[in-house]
C-alpha positions as CSV (number, residue, x, y, z in Angstrom):
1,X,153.3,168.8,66.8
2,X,155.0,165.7,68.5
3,X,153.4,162.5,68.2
4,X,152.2,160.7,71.4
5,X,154.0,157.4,72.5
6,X,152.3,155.6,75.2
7,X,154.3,152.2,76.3
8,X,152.2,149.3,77.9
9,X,153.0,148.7,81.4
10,X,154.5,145.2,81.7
11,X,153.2,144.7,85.1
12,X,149.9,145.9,84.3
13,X,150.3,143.5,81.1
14,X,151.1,140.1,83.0
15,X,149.0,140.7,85.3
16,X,146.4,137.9,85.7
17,X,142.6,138.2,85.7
18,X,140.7,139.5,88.7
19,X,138.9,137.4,90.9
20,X,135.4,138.3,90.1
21,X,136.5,137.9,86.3
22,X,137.9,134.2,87.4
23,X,134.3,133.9,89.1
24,X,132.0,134.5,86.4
25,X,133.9,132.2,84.1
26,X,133.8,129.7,86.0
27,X,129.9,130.2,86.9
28,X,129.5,130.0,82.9
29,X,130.1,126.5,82.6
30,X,128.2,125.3,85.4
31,X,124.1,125.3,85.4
32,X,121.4,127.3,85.8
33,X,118.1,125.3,87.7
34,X,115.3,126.6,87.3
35,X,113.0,124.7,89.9
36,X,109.2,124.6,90.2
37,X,106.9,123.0,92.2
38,X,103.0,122.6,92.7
39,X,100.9,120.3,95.3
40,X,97.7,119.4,95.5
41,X,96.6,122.0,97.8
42,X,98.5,124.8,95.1
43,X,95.8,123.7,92.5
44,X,92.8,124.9,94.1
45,X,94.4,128.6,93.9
46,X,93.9,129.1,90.3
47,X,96.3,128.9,87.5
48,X,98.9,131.4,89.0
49,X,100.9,128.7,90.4
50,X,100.9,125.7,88.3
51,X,103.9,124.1,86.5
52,X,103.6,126.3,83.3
53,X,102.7,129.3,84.6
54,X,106.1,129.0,86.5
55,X,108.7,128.1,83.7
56,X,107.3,130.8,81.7
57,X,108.1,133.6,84.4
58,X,111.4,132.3,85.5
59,X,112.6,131.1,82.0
60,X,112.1,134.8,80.9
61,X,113.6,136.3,83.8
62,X,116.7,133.7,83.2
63,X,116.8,135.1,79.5
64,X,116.7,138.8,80.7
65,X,119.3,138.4,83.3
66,X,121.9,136.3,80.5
67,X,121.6,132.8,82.4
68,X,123.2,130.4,80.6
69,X,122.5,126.2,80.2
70,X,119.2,126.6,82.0
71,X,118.0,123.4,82.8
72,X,114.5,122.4,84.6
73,X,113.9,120.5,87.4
74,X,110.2,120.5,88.0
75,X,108.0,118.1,90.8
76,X,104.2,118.1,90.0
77,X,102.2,117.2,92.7
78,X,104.5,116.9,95.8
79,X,103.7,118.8,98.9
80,X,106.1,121.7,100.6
81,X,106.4,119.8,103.6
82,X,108.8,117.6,102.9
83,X,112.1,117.4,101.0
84,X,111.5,113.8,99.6
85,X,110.6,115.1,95.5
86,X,112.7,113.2,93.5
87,X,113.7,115.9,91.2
88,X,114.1,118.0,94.2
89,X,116.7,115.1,95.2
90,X,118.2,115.4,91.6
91,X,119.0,118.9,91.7
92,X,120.9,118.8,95.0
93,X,122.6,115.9,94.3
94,X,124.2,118.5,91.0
95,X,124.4,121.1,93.9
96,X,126.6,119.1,96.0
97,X,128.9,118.0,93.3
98,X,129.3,121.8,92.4
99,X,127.3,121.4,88.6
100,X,124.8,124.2,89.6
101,X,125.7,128.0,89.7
102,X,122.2,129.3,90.4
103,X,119.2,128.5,91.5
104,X,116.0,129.8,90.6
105,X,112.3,129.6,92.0
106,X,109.2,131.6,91.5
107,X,108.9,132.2,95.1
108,X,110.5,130.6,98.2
109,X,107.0,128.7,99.0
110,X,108.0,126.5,95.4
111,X,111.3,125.2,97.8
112,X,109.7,124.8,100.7
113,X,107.4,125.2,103.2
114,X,109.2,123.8,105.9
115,X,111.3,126.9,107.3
116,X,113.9,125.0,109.5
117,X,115.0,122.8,106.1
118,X,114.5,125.9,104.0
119,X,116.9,127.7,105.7
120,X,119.3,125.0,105.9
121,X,119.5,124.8,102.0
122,X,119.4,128.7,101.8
123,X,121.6,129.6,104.3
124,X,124.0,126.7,104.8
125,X,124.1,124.2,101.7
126,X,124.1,127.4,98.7
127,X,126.7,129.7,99.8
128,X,129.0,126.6,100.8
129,X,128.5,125.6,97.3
130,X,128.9,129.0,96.3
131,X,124.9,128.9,94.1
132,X,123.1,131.9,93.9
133,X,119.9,131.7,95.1
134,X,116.8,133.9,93.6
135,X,113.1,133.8,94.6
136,X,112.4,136.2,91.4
137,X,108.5,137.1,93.3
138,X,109.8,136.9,97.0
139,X,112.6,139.4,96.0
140,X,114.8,137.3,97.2
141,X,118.5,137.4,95.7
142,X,121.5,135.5,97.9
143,X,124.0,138.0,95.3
144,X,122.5,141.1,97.6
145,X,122.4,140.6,101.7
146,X,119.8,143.1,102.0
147,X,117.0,141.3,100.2
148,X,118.0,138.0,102.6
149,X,117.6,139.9,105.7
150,X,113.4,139.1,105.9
151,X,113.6,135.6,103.9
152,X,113.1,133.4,107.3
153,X,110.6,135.6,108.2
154,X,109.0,134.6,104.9
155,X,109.6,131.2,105.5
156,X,107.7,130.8,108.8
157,X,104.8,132.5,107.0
158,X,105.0,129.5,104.4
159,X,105.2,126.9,107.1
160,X,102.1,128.3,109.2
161,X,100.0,128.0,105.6
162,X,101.0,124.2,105.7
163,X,100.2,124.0,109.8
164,X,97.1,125.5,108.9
165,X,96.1,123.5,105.6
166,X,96.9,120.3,108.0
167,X,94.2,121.4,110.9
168,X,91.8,121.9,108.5
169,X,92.5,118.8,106.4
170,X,92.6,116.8,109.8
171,X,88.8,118.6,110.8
172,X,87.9,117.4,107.4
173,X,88.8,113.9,107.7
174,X,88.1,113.3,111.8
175,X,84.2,114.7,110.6
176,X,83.6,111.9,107.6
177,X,85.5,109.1,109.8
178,X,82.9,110.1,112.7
179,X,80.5,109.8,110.4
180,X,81.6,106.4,109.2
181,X,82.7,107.5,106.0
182,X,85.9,105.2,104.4
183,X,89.4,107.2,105.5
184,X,91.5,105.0,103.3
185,X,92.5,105.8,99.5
186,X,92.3,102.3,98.7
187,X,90.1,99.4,99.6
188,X,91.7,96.3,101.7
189,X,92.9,93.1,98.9
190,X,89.2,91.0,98.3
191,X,87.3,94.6,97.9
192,X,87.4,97.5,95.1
193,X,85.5,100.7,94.9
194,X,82.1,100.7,93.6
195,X,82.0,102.3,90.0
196,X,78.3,103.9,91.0
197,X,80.0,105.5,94.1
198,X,83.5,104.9,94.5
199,X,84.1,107.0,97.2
200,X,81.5,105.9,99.2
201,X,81.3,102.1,98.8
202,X,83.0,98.8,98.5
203,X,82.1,96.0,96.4
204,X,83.4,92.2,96.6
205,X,86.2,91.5,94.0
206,X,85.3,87.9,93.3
207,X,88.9,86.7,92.4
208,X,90.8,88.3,95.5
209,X,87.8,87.1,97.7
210,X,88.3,83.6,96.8
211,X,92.0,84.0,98.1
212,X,90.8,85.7,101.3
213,X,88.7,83.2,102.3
214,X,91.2,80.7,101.2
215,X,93.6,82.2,103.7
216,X,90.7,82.1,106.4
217,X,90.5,78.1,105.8
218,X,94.0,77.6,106.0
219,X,94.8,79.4,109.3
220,X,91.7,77.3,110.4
221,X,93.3,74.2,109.7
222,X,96.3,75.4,111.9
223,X,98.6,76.9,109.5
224,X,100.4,80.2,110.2
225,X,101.3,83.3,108.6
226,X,104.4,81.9,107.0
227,X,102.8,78.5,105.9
228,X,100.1,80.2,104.0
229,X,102.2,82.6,102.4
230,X,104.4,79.4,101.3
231,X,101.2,77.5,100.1
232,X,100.0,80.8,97.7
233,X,103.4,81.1,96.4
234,X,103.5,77.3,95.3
235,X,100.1,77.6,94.1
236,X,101.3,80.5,91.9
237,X,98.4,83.2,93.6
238,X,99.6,86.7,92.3
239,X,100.3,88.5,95.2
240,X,97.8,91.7,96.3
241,X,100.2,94.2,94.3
242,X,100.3,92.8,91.3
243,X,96.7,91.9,91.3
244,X,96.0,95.6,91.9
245,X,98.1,96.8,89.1
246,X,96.2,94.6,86.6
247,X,93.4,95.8,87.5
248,X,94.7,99.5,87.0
249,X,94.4,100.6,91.0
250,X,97.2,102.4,92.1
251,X,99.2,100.3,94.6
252,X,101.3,101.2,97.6
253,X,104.2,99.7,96.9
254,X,106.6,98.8,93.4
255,X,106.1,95.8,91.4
256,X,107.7,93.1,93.0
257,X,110.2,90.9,91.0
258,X,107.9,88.0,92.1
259,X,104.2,88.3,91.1
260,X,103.6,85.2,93.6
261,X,106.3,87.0,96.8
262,X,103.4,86.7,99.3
263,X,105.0,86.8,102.8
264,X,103.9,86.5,106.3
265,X,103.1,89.9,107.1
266,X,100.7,90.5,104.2
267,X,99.2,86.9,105.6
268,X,98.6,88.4,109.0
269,X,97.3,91.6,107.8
270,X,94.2,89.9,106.0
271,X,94.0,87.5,108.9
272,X,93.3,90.6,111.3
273,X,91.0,93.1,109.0
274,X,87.8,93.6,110.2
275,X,87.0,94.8,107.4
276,X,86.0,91.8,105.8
277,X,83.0,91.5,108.4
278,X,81.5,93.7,106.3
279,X,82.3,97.1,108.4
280,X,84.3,100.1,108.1
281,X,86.9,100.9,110.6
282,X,88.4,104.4,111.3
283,X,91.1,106.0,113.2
284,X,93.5,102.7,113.2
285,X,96.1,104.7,112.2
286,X,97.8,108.4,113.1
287,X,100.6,111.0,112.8
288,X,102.2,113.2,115.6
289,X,103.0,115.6,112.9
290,X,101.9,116.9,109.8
291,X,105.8,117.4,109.5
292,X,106.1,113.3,109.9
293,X,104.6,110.5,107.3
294,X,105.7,107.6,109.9
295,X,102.0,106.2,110.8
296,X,101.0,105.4,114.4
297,X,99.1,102.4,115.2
298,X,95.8,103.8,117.4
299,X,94.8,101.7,121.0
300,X,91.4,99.5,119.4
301,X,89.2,101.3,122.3
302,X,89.8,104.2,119.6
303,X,88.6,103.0,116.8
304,X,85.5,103.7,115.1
305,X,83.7,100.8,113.8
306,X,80.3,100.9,111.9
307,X,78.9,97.3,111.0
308,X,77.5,96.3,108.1
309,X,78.4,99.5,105.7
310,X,79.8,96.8,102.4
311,X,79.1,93.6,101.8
312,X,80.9,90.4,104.0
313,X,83.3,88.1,103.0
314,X,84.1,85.9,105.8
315,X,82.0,85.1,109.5
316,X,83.0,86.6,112.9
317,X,83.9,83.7,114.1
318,X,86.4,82.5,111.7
319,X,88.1,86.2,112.2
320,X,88.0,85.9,115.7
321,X,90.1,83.0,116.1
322,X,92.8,84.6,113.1
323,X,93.1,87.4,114.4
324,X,94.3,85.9,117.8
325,X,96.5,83.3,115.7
326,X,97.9,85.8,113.1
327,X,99.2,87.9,116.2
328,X,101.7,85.5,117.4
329,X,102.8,85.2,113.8
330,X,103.4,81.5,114.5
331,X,102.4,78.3,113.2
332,X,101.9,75.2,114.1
333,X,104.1,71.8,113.7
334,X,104.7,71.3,110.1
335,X,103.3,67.6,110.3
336,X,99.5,69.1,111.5
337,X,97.4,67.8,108.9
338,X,94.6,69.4,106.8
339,X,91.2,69.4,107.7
340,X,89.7,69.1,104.0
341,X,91.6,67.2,101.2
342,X,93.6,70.3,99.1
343,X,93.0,70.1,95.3
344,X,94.8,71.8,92.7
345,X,94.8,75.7,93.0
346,X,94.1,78.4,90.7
347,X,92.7,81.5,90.2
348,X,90.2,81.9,91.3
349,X,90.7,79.5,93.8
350,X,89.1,76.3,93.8
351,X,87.2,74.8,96.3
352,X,88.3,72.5,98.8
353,X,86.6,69.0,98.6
354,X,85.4,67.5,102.2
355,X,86.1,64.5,103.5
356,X,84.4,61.6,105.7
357,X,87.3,61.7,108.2
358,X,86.9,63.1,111.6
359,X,88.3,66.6,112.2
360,X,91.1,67.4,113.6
361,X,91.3,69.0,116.5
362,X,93.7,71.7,117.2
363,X,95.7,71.8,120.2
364,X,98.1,74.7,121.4
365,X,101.3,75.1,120.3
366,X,103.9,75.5,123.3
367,X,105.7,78.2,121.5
368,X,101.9,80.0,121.1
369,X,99.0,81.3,122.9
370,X,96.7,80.0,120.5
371,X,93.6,78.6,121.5
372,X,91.6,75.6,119.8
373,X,88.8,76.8,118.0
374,X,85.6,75.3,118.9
375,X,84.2,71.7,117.1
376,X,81.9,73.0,114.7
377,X,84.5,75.7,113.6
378,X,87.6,73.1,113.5
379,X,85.4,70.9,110.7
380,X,85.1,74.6,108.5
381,X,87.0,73.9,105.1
382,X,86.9,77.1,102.1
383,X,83.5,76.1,100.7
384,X,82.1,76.7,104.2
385,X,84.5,80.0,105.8
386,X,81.6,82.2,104.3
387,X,79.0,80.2,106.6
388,X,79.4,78.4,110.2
389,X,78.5,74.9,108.9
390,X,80.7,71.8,109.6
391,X,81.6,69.9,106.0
């Protein structure tokens, strides 16, 4: 019996690797993202969608399918509705500098719930970046075109359950604000929540007070928005941020470099809160969309204000003319003098000492349409803004 030679075909032999071999090497190096998401409203729906629950399914599933350098990319607590999640933000950012091979996501309500951006991700920003996308519960795979062919049918479903979580949320809040319940998170700077019923009551926090009514005193003496913000930052008054963080609130905004940064509009927002009447105000504020975060400001006639509901910190009067003043965002001639003799300022601020000497009495400004307050309110200084008495 002859012995069987078989000779390599040197074609064949330098021949170099296909693509899809060329493919998954390269898809190798790059990573695998495993992102999850829960918001506030996911919560309430038990534990099937929260954070762990979701990096235990789809960090087994990676395992089973041979995923490699899986990394995790996880925002707790951000809503659907919006694109703005920082780790969100992250993983594109990776996508578009082609570090990301797949993508994974327990379903395609954890990416979004907004179907328009969805589907620009899915079906525009992925395949140009050649990512595979999975929704492992949605049965959603980008590598197989006929599990994509009802995904944005799937994605208008998610959107409607955010429409539909908005009406009701919206019901929910028109209902207490009718019913003169407080609409904002946070109390206005001079107020903090009640620890026997925060949610339903303000009490007077004594230290910002004193720089409320400080700011009241000031503007009645004739200086504007940008002259009291001048005077608290010499004066070394920490600004209402930083004040809030020490006393552990959560603030709206980052810590400032400057603890004392006031500026003029923070000046002419206390100057024009009625808040510090003593009443709650509703409805000052709205959104077109439940798609948009930009706030409205609300006519006044549409307000709802119920007097009396926390305890007062300065007189109507005093407001009254501020309110008009702050407005213009103005102020008067530098060389206007003080009503009451300043002495040195801390916190909390001290009061002003009166003097014998006639008071002033304000006149308009050309470049304003502010109006002199009357007598008895001109002679005011910051022992008296609490209570219509001349010094």
């Amino acid at each position: 019996m002859c012995d069987m030679i078989y000779t390599s075909n040197p074609v064949l032999a330098d021949c170099p690797p296909i693509k899809e071999e060329q493919d998954i090497n390269r898809q190798s190096d790059k990573i695998t993202a495993i992102y999850c998401r829960l918001s506030r409203d996911d919560e309430l729906t038990g534990d099937s969608n929260s954070i762990v629950n979701q990096k235990a399914i789809l960090n087994r599933y990676a395992k089973e399918q041979g995923f490699k350098n899986i990394q995790f990319f996880v925002d707790d607590g951000y809503s659907g509705a919006n694109f703005n999640r920082p780790d969100w933000q992250r993983m594109i950012e990776l996508v578009e500098n082609d570090k990301v091979g797949i993508i994974l996501a327990k379903d395609m309500s954890r990416i979004g719930r907004n179907y328009l951006e969805v589907g620009i991700y899915t079906e525009m920003l992925f395949p140009e970046h050649n990512v595979r996308f999975i929704a492992v519960n949605s049965g959603v795979d980008s590598a197989n075109q006929q599990d994509n062919d009802f995904t944005p049918f799937l994605n208008i479903i998610n959107e409607f359950y955010v429409k539909d979580s908005s009406k009701k949320v919206r019901a929910v809040m028109r209902q207490k604000g009718e019913a003169g319940e407080y609409l904002t998170t946070n109390p206005p700077y001079g107020y903090m929540k009640d620890p026997d019923n925060p949610k339903k009551h303000w009490i007077v926090d004594d230290e910002a007070a004193a720089v409320v009514r400080q700011i009241f005193a000031w503007c009645m003496e004739g200086y504007g928005p940008s002259q009291i913000a001048k005077k608290l930052k010499d004066a070394k008054v920490e600004c209402p941020t930083v004040h809030w963080m020490k006393l552990g609130r959560n603030a709206p905004a980052k810590t400032p470099d400057d603890p004392y940064g006031w500026v003029p509009d923070t000046v002419s927002g206390i100057l024009e809160k009625q808040e510090y009447l003593g009443h709650t105000v509703n409805f000052k504020t709205r959104r077109l969309s439940y798609k948009s975060k930009k706030k409205l400001e609300t006519p006044p006639n549409q307000w709802k204000i119920f007097e009396n509901t926390h305890e007062a910190i300065i007189d109507k009067i005093p407001l009254t003319v501020c309110r008009n003043f702050a407005r213009t965002n103005a102020d008067l001639p530098k060389q206007a003098k003080p009503i009451c003799s300043p002495v040195s300022l801390a916190v909390p601020i001290a009061v002003r000492n009166c003097t014998t000497a006639p008071a002033r009495v304000l006149k308009p400004d050309k470049t304003t349409s502010f109006a002199p307050p009357p007598a008895s309110v001109a002679k005011m200084c910051a022992k008296h803004i609490s209570s219509v008495r001349s010094c």
